[in-house]
C-alpha positions in Angstrom: 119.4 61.0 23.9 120.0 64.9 24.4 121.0 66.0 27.8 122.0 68.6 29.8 123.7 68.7 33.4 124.0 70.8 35.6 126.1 71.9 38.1 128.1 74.5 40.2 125.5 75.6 43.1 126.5 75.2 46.1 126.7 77.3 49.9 127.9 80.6 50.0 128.0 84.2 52.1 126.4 87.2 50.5 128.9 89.0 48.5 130.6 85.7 47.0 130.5 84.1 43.5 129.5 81.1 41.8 130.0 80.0 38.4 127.2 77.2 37.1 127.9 75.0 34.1 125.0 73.5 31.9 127.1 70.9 29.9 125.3 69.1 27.0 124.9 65.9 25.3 122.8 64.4 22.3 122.8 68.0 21.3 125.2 70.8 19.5 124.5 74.0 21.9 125.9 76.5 19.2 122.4 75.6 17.5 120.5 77.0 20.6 119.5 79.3 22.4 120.1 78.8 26.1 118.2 80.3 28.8 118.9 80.0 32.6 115.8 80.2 34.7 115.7 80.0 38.8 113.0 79.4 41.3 113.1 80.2 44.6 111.3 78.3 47.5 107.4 78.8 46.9 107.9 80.8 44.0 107.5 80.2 40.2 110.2 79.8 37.7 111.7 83.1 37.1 113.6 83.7 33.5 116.5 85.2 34.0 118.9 85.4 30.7 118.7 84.3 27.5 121.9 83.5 25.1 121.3 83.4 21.9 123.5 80.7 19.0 124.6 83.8 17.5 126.2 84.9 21.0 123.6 88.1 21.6 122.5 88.0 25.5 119.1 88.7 26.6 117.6 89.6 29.8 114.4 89.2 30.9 112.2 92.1 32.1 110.9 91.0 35.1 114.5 90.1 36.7 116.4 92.9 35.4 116.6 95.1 38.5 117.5 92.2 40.6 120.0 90.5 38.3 121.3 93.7 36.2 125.1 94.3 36.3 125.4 90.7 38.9 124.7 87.7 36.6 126.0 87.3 33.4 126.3 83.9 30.8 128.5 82.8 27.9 129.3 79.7 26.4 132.6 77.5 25.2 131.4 76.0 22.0 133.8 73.6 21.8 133.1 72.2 25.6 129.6 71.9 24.4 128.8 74.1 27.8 126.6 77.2 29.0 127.9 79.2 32.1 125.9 81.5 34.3 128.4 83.5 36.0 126.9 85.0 39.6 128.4 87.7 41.5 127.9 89.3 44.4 125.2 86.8 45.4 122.7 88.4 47.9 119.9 86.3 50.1 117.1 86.1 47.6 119.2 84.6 45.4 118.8 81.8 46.9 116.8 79.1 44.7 117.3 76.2 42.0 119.0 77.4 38.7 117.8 75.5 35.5 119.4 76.1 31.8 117.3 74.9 29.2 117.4 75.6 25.1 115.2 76.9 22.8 115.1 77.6 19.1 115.7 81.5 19.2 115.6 83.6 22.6 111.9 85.1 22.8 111.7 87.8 26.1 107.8 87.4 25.3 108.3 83.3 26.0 108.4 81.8 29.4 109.9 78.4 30.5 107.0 76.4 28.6 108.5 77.5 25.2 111.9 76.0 26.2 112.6 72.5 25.1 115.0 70.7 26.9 115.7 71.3 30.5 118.7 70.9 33.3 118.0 68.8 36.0 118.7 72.2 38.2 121.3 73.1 41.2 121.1 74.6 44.2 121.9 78.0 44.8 122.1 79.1 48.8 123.0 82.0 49.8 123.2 82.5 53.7 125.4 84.5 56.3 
């Protein structure tokens, strides 16, 4: 049974870093793409990056200017595992992070394209 886990989030200050993991099982990640997705309270699932099996990193368009230069992902093939590194976390990135994979990373394909899907973790960001 393919799986992935999630986990990382947590409570932290503005300015501070976290480091999510999105660990696998059933599955070989190296023949996926992995997207990581977030939704904030009352809001709809927001792509943010896309990593694709061959290593190339896409961003989507309608996060760029609020994730640009602060989030960034790679993966360790031989832990099976994702990472979305965040840095200097501000308020409104507060919100549930999900990775899930897909075939090859399409910008023009939202979250219904993606196949399997994290169970999510909890980003808060709060002074």
């Amino acid at each position: 049974q393919s799986r992935l886990v999630e986990s990382g989030g947590g409570l932290v200050q503005p300015g501070e870093s976290l480091r999510l993991s999105c660990k696998a099982s059933g599955l070989a990640l190296n023949n996926f793409g992995i997207g990581w997705f977030r939704q904030a309270p009352g809001k709809e699932r927001e792509g943010l990056l896309c990593s694709s099996s061959s290593g190339d990193i896409f961003q989507y368009k309608d996060s760029v200017d609020s994730v640009k230069g602060r989030f960034t992902t790679s993966r360790d093939n031989t832990k099976n595992t994702a990472y979305l590194q965040l840095d200097s976390l501000k308020l409104e990135d507060t919100g549930i992070y999900y990775c899930a994979t897909v075939l090859r990373c399409d910008m023009t394909k939202g979250p219904a394209e993606y196949d399997f899907w994290g169970q999510g973790t909890q980003v808060t960001v709060s002074s």
